[in-house]
C-alpha positions in Angstrom: 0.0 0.0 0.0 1.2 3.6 -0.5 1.3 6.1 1.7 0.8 9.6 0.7 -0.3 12.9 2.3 -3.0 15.4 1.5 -4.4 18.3 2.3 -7.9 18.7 3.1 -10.2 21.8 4.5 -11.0 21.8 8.0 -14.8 21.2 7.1 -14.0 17.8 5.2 -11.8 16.7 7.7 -14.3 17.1 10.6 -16.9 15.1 8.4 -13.9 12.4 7.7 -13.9 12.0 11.4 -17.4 12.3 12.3 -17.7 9.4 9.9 -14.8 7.4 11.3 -16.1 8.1 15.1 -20.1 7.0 13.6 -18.4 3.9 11.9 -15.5 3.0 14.4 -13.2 2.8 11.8 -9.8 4.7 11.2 -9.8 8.1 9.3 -7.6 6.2 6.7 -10.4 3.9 6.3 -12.9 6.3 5.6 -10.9 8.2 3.3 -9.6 5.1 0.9 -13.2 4.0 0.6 -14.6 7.4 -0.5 -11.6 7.6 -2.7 -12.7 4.2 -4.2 -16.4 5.5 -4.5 -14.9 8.5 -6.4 -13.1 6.8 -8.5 -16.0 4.0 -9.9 -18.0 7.3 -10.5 -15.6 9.1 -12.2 -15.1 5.7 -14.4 -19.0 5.5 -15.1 -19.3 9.4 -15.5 -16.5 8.7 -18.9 -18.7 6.3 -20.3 -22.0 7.6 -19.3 -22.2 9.0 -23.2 -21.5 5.6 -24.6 -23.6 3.8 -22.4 -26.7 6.8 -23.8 -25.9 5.9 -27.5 -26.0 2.0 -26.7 -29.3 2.5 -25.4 -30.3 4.5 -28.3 -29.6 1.7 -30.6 -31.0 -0.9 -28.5 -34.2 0.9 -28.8 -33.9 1.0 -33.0 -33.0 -2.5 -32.8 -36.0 -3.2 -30.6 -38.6 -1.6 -32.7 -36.9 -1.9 -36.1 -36.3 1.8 -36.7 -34.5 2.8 -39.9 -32.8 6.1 -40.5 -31.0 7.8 -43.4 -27.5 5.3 -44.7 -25.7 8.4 -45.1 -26.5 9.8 -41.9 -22.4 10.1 -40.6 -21.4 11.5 -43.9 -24.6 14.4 -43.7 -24.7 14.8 -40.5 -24.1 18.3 -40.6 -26.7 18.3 -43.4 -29.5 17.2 -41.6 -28.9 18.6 -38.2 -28.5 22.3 -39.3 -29.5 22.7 -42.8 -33.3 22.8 -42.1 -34.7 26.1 -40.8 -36.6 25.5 -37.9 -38.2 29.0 -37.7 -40.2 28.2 -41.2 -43.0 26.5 -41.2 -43.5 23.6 -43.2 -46.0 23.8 -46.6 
């Protein structure tokens, strides 16, 4: 295990111990296993996009939607070309 030193504000560090004292476990304890929280979020926060778009196409799968074959090459096209102010005839 590593051992490194941080600093922390007084407020945080008074909750780290509050927790420790509630949990009777160590500071040291508290803190690696919020780190370890933070860091599994942080993970699933990177991919939280990908995971969106995966569900996106498991819904076209799932009901069988089509869209255009060129839509990455006119993507740019179809997004922003239409006016949206104008009605439609």
């Amino acid at each position: 295990m590593l051992k490194t030193y941080l600093y922390v504000p007084d407020e945080l560090n008074r909750e780290v111990e509050a927790l420790a004292t509630a949990g009777k476990t160590s500071k040291a304890a508290v803190i690696r296993s919020a780190l370890d929280a933070g860091v599994k979020m942080l993970k699933r926060k990177k991919t939280g996009s990908v995971e969106v778009l995966n569900r996106i196409a498991e819904i076209g799968r799932k009901y069988n939607l089509k869209g255009p074959k060129d839509a990455s090459a006119k993507m740019n096209e179809y997004l922003w070309d239409k006016d949206w102010n104008k009605k439609d005839e």
